[in-house]
PDB file of N, CA, C and O in Angstrom, chain B, residues numbered from 101:
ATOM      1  N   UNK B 101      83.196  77.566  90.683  1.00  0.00           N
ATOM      2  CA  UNK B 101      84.383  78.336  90.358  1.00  0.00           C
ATOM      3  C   UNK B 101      85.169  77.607  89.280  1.00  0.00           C
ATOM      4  O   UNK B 101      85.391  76.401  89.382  1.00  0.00           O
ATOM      5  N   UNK B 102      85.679  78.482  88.032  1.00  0.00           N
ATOM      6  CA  UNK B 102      86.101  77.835  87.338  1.00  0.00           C
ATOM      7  C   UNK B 102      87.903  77.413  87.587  1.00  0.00           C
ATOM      8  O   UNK B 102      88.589  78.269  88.145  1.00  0.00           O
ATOM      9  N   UNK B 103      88.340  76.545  87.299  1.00  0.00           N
ATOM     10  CA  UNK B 103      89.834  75.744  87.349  1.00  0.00           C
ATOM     11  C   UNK B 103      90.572  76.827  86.273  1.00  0.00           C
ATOM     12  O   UNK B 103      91.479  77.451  86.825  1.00  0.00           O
ATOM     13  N   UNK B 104      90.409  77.102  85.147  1.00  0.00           N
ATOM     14  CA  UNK B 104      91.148  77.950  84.728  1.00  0.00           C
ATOM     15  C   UNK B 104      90.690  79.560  84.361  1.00  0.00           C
ATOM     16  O   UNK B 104      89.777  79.896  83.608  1.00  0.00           O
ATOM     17  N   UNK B 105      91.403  80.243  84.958  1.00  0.00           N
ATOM     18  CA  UNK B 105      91.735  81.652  85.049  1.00  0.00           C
ATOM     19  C   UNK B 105      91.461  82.122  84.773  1.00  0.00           C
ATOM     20  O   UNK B 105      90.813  83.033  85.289  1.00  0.00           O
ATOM     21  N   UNK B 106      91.837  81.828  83.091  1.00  0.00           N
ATOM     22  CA  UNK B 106      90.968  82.783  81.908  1.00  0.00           C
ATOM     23  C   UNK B 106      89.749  83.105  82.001  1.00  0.00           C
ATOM     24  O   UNK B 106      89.354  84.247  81.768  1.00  0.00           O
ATOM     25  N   UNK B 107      88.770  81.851  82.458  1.00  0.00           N
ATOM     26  CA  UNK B 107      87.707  81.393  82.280  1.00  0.00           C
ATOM     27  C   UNK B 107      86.592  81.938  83.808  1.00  0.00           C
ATOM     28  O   UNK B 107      85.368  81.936  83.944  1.00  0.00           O
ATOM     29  N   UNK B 108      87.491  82.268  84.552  1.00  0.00           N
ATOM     30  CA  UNK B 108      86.701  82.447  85.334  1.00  0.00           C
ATOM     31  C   UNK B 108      85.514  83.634  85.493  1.00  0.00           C
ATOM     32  O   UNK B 108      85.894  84.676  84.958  1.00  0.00           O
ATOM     33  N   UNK B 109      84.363  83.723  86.008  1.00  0.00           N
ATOM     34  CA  UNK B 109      83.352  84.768  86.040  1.00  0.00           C
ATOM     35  C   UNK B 109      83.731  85.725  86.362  1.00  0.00           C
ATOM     36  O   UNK B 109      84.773  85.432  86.950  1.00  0.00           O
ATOM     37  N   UNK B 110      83.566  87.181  86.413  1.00  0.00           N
ATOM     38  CA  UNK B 110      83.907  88.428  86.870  1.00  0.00           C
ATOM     39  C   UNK B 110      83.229  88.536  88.404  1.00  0.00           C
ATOM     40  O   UNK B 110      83.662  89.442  89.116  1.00  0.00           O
ATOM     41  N   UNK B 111      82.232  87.693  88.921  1.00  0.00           N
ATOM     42  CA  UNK B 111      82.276  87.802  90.320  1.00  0.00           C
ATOM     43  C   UNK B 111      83.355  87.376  91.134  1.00  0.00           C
ATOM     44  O   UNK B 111      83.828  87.819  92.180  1.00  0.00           O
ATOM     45  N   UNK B 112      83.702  86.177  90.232  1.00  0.00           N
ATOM     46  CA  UNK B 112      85.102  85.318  90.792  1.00  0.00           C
ATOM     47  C   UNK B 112      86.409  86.270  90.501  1.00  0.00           C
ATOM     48  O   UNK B 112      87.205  86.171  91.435  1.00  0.00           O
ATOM     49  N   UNK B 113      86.691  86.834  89.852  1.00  0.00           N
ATOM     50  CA  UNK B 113      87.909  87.600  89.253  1.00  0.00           C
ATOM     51  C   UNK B 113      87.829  88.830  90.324  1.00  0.00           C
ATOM     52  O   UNK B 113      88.832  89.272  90.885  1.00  0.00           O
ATOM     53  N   UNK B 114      86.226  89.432  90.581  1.00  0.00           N
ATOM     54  CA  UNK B 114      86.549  90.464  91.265  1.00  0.00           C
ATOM     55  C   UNK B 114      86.931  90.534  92.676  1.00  0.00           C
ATOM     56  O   UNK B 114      87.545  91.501  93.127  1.00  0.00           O
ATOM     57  N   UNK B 115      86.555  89.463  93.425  1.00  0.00           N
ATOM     58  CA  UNK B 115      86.700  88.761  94.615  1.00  0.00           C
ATOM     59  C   UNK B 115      87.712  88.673  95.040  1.00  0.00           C
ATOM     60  O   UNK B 115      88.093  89.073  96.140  1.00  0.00           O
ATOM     61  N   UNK B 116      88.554  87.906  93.889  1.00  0.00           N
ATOM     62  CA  UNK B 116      89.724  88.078  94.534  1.00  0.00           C
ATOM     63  C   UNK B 116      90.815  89.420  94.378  1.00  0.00           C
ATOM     64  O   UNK B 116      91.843  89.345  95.051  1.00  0.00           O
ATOM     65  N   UNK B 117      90.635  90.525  93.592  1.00  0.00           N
ATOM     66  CA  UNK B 117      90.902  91.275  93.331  1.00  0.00           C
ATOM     67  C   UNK B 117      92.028  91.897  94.329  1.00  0.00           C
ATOM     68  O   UNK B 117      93.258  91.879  94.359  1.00  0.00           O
ATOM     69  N   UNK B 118      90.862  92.529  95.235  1.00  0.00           N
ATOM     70  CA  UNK B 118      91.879  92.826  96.251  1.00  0.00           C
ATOM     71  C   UNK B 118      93.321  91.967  96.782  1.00  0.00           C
ATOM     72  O   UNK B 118      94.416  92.336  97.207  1.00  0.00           O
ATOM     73  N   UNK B 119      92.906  91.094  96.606  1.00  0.00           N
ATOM     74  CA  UNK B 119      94.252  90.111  97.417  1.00  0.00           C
ATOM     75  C   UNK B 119      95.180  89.789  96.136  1.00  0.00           C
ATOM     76  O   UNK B 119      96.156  89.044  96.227  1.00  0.00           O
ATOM     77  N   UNK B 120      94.854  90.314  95.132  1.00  0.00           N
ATOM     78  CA  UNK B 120      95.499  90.378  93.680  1.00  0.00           C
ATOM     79  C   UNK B 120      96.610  91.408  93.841  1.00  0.00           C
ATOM     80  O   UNK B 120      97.836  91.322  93.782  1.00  0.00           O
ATOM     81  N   UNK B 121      95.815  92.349  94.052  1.00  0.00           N
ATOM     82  CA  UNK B 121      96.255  93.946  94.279  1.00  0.00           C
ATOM     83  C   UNK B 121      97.255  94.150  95.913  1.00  0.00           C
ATOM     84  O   UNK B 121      98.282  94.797  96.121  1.00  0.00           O
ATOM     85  N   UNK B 122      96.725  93.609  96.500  1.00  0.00           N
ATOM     86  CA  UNK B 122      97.691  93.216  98.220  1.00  0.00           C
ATOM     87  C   UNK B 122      98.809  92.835  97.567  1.00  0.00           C
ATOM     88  O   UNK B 122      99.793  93.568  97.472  1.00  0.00           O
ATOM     89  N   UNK B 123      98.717  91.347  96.939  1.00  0.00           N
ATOM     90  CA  UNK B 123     100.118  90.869  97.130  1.00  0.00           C
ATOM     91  C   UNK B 123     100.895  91.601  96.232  1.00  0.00           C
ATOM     92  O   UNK B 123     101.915  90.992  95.911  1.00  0.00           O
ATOM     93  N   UNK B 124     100.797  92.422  95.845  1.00  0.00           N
ATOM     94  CA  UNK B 124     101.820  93.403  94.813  1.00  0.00           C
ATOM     95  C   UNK B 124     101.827  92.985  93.223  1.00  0.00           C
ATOM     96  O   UNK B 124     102.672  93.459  92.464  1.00  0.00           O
ATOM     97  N   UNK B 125     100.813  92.054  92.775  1.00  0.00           N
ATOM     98  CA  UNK B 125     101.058  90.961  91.634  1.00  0.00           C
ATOM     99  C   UNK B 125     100.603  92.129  90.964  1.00  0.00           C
ATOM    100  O   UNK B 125      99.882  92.934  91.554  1.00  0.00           O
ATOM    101  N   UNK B 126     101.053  92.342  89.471  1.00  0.00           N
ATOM    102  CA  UNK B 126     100.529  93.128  88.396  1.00  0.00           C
ATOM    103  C   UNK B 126      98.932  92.670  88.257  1.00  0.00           C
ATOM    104  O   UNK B 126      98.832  91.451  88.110  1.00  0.00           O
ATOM    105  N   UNK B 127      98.109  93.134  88.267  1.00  0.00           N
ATOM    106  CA  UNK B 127      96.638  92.555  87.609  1.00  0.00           C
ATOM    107  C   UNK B 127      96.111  92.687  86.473  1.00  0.00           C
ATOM    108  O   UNK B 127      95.082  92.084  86.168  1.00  0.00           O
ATOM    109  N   UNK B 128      97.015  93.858  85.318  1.00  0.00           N
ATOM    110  CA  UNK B 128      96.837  93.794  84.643  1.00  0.00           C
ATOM    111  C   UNK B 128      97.299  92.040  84.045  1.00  0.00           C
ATOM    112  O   UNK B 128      96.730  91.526  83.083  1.00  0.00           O
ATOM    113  N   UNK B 129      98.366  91.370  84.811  1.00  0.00           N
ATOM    114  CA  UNK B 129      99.030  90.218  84.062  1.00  0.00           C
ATOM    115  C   UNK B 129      97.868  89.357  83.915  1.00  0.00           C
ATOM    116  O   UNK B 129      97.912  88.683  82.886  1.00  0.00           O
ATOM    117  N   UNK B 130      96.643  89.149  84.784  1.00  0.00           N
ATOM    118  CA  UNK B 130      95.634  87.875  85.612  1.00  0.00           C
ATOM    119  C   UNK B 130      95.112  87.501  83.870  1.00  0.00           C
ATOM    120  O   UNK B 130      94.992  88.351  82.987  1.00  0.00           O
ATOM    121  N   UNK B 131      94.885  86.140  83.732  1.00  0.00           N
ATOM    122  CA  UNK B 131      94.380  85.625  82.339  1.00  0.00           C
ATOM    123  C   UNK B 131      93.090  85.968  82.439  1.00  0.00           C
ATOM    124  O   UNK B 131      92.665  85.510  81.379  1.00  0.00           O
ATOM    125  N   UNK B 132      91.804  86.649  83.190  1.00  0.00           N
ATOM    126  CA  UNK B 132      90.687  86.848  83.200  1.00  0.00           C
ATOM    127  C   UNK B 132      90.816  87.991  82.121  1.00  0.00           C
ATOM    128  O   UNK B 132      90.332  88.021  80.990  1.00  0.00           O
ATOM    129  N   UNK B 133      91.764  89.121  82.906  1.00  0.00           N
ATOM    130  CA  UNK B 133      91.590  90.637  82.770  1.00  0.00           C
ATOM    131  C   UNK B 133      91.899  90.897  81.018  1.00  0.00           C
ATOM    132  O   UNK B 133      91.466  91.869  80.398  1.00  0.00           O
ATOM    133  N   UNK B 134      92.629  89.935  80.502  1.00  0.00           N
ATOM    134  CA  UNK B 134      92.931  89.658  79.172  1.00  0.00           C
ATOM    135  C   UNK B 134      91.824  89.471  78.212  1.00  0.00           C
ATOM    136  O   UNK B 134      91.772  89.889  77.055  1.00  0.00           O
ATOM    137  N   UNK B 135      90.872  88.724  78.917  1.00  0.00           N
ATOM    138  CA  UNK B 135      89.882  88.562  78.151  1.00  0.00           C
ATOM    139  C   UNK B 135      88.449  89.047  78.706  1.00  0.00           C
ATOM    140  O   UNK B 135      87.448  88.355  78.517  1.00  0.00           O
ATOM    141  N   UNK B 136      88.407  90.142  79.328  1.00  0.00           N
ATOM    142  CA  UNK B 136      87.139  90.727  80.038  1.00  0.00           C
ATOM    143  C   UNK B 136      87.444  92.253  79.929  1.00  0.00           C
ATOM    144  O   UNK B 136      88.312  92.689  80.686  1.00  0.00           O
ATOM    145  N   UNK B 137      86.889  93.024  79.159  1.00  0.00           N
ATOM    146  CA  UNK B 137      86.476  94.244  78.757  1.00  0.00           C
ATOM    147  C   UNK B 137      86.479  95.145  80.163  1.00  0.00           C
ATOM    148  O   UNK B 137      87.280  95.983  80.576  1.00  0.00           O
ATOM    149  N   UNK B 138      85.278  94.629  80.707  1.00  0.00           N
ATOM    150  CA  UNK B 138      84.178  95.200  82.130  1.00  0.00           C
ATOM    151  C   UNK B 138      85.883  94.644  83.255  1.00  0.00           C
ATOM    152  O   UNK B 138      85.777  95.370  84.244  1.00  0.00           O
ATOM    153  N   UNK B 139      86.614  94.160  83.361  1.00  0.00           N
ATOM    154  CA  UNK B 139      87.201  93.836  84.353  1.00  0.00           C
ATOM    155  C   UNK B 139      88.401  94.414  84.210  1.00  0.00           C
ATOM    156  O   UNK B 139      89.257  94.400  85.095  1.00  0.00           O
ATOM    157  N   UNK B 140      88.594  95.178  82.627  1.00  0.00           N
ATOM    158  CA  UNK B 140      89.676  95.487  82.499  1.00  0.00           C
ATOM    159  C   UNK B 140      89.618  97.280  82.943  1.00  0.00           C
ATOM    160  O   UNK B 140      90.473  97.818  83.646  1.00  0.00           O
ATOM    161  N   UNK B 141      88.270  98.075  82.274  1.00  0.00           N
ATOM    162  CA  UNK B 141      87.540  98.865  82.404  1.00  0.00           C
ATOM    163  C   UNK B 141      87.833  99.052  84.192  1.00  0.00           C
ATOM    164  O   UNK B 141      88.611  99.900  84.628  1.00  0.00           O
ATOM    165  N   UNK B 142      87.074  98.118  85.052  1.00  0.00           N
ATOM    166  CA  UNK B 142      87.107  98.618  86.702  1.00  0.00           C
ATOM    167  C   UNK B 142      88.923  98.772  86.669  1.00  0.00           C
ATOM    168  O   UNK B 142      89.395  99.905  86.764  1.00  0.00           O
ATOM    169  N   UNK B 143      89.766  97.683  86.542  1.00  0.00           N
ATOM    170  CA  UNK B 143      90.795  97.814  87.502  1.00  0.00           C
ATOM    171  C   UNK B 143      91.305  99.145  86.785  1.00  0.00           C
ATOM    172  O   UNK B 143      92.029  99.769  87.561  1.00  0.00           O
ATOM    173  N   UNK B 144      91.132  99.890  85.334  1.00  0.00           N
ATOM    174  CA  UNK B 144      92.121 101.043  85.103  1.00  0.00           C
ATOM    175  C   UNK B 144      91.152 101.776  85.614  1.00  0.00           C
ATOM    176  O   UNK B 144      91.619 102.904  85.769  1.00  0.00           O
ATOM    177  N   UNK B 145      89.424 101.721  86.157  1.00  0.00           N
ATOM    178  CA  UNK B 145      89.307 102.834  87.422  1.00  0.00           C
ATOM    179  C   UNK B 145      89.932 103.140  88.550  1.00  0.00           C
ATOM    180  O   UNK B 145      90.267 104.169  89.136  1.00  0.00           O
ATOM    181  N   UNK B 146      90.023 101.767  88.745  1.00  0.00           N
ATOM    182  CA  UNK B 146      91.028 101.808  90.544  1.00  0.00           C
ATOM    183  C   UNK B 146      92.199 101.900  90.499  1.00  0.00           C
ATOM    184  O   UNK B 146      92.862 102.060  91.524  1.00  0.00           O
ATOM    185  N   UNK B 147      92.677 101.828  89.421  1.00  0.00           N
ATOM    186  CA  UNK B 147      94.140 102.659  89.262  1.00  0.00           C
ATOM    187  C   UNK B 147      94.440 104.048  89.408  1.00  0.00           C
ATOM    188  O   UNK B 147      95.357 104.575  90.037  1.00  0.00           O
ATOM    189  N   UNK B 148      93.168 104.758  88.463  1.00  0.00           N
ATOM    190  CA  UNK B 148      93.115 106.357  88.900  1.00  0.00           C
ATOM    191  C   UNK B 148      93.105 106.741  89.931  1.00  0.00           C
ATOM    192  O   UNK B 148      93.916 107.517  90.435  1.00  0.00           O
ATOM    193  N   UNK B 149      91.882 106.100  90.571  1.00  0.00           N
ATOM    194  CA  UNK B 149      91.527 106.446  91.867  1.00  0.00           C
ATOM    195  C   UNK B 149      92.852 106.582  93.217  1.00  0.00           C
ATOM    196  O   UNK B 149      93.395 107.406  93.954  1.00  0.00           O
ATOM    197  N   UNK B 150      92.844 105.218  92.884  1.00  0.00           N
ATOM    198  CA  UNK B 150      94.593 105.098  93.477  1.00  0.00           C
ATOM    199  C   UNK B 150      95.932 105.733  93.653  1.00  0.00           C
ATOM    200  O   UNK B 150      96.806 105.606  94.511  1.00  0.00           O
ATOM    201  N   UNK B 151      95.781 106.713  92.185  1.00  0.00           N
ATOM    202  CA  UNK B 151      97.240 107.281  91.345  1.00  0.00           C
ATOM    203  C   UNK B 151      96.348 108.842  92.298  1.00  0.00           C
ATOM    204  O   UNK B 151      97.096 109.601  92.914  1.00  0.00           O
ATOM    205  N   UNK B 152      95.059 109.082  92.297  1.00  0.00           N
ATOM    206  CA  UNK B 152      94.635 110.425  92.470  1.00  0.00           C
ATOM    207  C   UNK B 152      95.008 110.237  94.274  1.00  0.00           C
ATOM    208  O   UNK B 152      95.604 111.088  94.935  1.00  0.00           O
ATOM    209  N   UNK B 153      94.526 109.019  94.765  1.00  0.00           N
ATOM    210  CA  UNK B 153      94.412 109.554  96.399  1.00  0.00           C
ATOM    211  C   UNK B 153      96.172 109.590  96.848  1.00  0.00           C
ATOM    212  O   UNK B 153      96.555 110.590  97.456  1.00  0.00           O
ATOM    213  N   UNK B 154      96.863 108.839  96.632  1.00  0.00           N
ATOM    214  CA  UNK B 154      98.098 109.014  96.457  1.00  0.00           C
ATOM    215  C   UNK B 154      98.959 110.554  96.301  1.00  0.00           C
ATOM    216  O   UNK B 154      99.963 110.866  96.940  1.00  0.00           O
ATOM    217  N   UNK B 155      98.281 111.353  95.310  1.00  0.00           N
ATOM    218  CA  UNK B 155      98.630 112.829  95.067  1.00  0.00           C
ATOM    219  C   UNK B 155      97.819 113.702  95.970  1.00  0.00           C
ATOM    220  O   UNK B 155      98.279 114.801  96.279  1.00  0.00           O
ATOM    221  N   UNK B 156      96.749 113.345  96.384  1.00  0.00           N
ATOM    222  CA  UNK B 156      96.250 114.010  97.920  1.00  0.00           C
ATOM    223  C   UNK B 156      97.082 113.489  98.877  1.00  0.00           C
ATOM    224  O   UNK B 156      97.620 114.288  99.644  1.00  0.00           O
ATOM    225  N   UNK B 157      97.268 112.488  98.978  1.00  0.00           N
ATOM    226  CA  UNK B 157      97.942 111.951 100.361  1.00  0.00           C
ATOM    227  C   UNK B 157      99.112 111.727  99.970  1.00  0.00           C
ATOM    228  O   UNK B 157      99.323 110.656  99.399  1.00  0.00           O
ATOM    229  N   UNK B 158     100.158 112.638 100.160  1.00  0.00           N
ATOM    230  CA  UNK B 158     102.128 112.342  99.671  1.00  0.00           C
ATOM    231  C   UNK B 158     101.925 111.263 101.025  1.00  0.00           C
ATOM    232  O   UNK B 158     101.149 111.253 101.981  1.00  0.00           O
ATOM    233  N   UNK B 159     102.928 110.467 100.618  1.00  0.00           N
ATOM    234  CA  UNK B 159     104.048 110.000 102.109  1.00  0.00           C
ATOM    235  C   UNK B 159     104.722 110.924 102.717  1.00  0.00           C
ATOM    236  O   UNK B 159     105.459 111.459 101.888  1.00  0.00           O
ATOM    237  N   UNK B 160     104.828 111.331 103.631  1.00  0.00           N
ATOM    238  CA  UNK B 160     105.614 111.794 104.504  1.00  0.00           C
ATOM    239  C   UNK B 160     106.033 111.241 105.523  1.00  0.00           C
ATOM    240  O   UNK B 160     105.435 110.686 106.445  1.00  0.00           O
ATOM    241  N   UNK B 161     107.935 111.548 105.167  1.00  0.00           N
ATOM    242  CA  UNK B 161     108.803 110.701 106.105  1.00  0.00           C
ATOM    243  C   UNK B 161     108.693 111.503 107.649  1.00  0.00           C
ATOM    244  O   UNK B 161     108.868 112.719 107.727  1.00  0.00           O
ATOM    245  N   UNK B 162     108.437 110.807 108.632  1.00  0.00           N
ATOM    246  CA  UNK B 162     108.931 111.466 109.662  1.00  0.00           C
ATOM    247  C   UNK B 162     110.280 111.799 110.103  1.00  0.00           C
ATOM    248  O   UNK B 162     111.329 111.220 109.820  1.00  0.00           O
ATOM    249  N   UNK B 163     110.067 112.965 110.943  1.00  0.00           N
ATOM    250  CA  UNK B 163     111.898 113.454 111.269  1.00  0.00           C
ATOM    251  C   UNK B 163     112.426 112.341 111.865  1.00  0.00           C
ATOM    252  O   UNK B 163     111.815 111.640 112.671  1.00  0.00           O
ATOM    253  N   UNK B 164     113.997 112.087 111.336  1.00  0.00           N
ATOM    254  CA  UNK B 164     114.869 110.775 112.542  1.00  0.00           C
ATOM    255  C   UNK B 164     114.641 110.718 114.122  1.00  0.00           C
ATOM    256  O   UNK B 164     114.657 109.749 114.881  1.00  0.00           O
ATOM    257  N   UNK B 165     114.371 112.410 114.429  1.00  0.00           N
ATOM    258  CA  UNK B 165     114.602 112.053 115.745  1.00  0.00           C
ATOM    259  C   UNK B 165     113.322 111.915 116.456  1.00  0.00           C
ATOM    260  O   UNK B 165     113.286 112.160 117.662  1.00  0.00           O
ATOM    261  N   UNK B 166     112.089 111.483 115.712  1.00  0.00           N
ATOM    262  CA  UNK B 166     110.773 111.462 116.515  1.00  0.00           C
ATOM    263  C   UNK B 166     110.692 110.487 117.613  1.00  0.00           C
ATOM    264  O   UNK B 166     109.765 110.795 118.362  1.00  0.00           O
ATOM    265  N   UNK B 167     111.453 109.187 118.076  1.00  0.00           N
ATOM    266  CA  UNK B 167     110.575 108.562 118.780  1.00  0.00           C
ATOM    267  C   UNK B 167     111.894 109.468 119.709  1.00  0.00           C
ATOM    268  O   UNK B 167     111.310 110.064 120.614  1.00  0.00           O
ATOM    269  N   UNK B 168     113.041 109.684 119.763  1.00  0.00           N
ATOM    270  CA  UNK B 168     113.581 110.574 120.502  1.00  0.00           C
ATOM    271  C   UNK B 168     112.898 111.304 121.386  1.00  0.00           C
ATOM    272  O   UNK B 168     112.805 111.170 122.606  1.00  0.00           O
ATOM    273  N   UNK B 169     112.303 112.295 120.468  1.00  0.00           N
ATOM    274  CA  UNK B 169     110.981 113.293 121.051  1.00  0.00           C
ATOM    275  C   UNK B 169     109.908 112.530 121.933  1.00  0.00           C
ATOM    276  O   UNK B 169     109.636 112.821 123.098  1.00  0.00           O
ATOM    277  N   UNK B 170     109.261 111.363 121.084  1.00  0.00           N
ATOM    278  CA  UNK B 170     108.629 110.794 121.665  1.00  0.00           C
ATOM    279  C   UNK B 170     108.712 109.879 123.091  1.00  0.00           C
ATOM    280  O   UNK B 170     107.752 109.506 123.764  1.00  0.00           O
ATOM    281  N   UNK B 171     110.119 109.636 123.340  1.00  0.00           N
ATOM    282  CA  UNK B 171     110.463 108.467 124.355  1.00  0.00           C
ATOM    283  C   UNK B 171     111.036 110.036 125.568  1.00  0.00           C
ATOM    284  O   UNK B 171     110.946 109.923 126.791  1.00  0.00           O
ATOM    285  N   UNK B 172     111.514 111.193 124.971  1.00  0.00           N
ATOM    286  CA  UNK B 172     111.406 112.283 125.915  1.00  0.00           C
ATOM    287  C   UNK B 172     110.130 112.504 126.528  1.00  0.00           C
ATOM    288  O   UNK B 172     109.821 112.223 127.686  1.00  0.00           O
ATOM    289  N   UNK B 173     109.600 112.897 125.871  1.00  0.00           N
ATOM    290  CA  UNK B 173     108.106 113.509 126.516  1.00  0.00           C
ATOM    291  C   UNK B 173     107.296 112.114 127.399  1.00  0.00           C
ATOM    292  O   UNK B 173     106.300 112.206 128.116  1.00  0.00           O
ATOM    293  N   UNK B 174     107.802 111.308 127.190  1.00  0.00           N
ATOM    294  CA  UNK B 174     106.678 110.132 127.839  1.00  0.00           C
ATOM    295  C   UNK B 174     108.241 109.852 129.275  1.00  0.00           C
ATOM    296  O   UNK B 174     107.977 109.242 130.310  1.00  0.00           O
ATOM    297  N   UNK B 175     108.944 110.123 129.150  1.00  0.00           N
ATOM    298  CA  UNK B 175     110.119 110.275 130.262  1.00  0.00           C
ATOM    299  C   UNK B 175     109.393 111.628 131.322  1.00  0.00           C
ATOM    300  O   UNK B 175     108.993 111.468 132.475  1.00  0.00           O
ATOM    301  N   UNK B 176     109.383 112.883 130.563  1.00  0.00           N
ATOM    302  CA  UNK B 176     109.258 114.249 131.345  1.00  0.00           C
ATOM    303  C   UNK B 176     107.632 114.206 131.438  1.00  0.00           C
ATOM    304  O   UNK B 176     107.183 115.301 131.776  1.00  0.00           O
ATOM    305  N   UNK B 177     106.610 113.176 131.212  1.00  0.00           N
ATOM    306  CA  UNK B 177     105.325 112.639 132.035  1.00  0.00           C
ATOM    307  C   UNK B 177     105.564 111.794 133.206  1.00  0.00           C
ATOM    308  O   UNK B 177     105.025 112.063 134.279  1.00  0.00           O
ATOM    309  N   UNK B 178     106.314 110.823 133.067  1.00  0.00           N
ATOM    310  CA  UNK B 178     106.384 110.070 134.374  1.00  0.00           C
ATOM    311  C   UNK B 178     107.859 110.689 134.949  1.00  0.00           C
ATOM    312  O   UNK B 178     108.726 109.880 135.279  1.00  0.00           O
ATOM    313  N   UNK B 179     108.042 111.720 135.025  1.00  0.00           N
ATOM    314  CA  UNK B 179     108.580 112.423 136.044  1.00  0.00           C
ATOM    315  C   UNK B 179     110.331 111.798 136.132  1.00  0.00           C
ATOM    316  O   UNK B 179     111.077 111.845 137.110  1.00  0.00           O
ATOM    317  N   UNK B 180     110.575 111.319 134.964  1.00  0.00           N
ATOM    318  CA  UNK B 180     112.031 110.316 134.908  1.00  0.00           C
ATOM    319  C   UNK B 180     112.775 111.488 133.901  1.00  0.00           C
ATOM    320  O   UNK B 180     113.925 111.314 133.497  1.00  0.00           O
TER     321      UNK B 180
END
């Protein structure tokens, strides 16, 4: 494994990728992705991919009063 960044292999760059992408760090910033075509190429795939499953899947907030609901109904099961 190489000591500096820039330099490192694209098995090594991709590896850690994920945990690039976890900790919230930009990846476009990583000194590999600067100088690797093929590494720059995947991560603006998994960006799409990302930006697309995101627009299938909204967030949705649940209503305030769910565990309400929820701590009712598990009350009117055990008979309380």
């Amino acid at each position: 494994m190489s000591d500096d960044p820039g330099k490192m292999s694209c098995a090594e760059f991709q590896a850690q990728l994920p945990e690039l992408i976890g900790s919230g760090a930009n990846a476009a910033d990583h000194p590999h992705i600067r100088n690797c075509e093929l590494c720059r190429s995947l991560l603006a795939d998994l960006e799409t991919i990302a930006e697309a499953a995101r627009q299938l899947f909204p967030v949705v907030e649940p209503p305030d009063d769910l565990w309400a609901q929820i701590e009712s109904k598990i009350k009117n099961e055990e008979g309380g």
